[in-house]
C-alpha angles and dihedrals in degrees: 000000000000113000122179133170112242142182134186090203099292124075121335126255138193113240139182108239133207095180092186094051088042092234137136123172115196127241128225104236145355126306087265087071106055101358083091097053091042090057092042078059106261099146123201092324082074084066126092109205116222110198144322124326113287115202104249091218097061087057132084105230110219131207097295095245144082128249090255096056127121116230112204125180111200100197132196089043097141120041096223088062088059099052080058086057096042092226130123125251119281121239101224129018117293116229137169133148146265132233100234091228090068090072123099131165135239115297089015105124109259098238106234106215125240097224096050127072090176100069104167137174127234111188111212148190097241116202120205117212115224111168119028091211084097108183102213083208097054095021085166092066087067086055114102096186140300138266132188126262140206111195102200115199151194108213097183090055097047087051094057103071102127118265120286085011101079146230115332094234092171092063095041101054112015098062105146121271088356111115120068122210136176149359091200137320112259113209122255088245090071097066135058121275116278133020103343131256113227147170112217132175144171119209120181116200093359087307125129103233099155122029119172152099140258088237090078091060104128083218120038121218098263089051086046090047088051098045088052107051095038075063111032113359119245122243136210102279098010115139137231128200115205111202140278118255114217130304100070117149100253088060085064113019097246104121125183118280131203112270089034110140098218114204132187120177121185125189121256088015117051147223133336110192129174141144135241118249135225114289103271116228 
């Protein structure tokens, strides 16, 4: 199943999408409500329908996530994205958080910040949380599907954490309305069983500039899922970003510019395309 969080310009709503037959049927409530008995494996029959049949192109599709969601970005997850860094490789997995108004959803405009000149795209492998009994020996079973991610991100800012304290990883990835997500969450069932093997690209402009696959994380999602909640405990519709591969801007030079159609495909769910704004003052 495809789920994606809509709006027609009032509140949003949840929906379950079918983008070839150009439907979405609205939900009644919030993923905390049924996103629980889809990931136990209800199916569809966890869903309670609210209304008629909307066309899903006459709708705007938000970040697929709700305003009490966590968002967690779990870094140095491929070791060619290292080399670009120029860092070795961590000993344990790597996780901090997002600010939510980062967030935006597929076609929104990628605000480009005022205080950075080195905006730069990091496609990712993006996990939904769906129960928050999460069992730290089978982690998968709490997933309730998976999106697409952009983690935009400001590399002059994350290099200016004072010496000896560290990157400043706040101001580099949760500049506001920044980081596009979606277009919809696809439901763990529709995938094979275990961390998932996906292709996964960025092209800016209609060039390749990332081209991989979530098979080369160093941690897969169930080792990510474990690290986290022994840590902070997962709840129903968090996020989880996984991690880029290698070809990111700050590996060549070339950053992101305003007017570059960003686009991050990821397979069994789709594209997430949007452009980046004018510099903001």
């Amino acid at each position: 199943m495809k789920l994606a969080r809509c709006t027609d310009g009032g509140a949003p709503f949840w929906a379950l999408v079918e983008p070839d037959a150009d439907t979405a049927r609205p939900l009644a409530g919030g993923i905390a409500e049924w996103g629980p008995g889809v990931t136990r494996g209800g199916g569809e029959s966890a869903l309670t329908f609210n209304g008629p049949a909307r066309a899903l192109s006459t709708l705007r599709l938000l970040a697929p996530c709700d305003n009490t969601s966590k968002v967690v970005i779990a870094g140095a997850n491929y070791s060619k994205h290292l080399v670009e860094f120029g860092v070795a490789a961590p000993s344990q997995p790597i996780a901090f958080l997002k600010a939510y108004g980062a967030l935006i959803g597929p076609e929104d405009p990628i605000r480009y910040p005022p205080l950075t000149e080195q905006l730069d795209y990091e496609c990712e492998l993006v996990v939904v949380i769906g129960d928050e009994d999460i069992d730290l020996d089978d982690p998968l079973a709490a997933v309730l599907g998976y999106t697409a991610g952009n983690d935009v991100s400001a590399r002059d800012l994350q290099r200016s954490g004072p010496p000896g304290i560290g990157m400043d990883l706040y101001a580099a990835k949760s500049q506001d309305k920044a980081t596009p997500v979606g277009p919809w969450i696809v439901t763990r069932d529709e995938f094979p069983a275990g961390s998932p093997a996906l292709r996964l690209s960025t092209t800016i402009n209609g060039e390749v500039r990332q081209d991989g696959t979530t098979a080369d994380m160093t941690w897969d999602v169930a080792q990510l899922l474990r690290f986290v909640q022994q840590r902070v405990s997962f709840g129903v519709g968090d996020l989880l970003f996984t991690g880029t591969p290698e070809g990111v801007g700050q590996g060549s030079g070339r950053y992101l510019n305003p007017g570059d159609v960003v686009e991050v495909v990821l397979e069994g769910v789709g594209a997430l395309r949007n452009v980046v704004g004018p510099k903001t003052t």
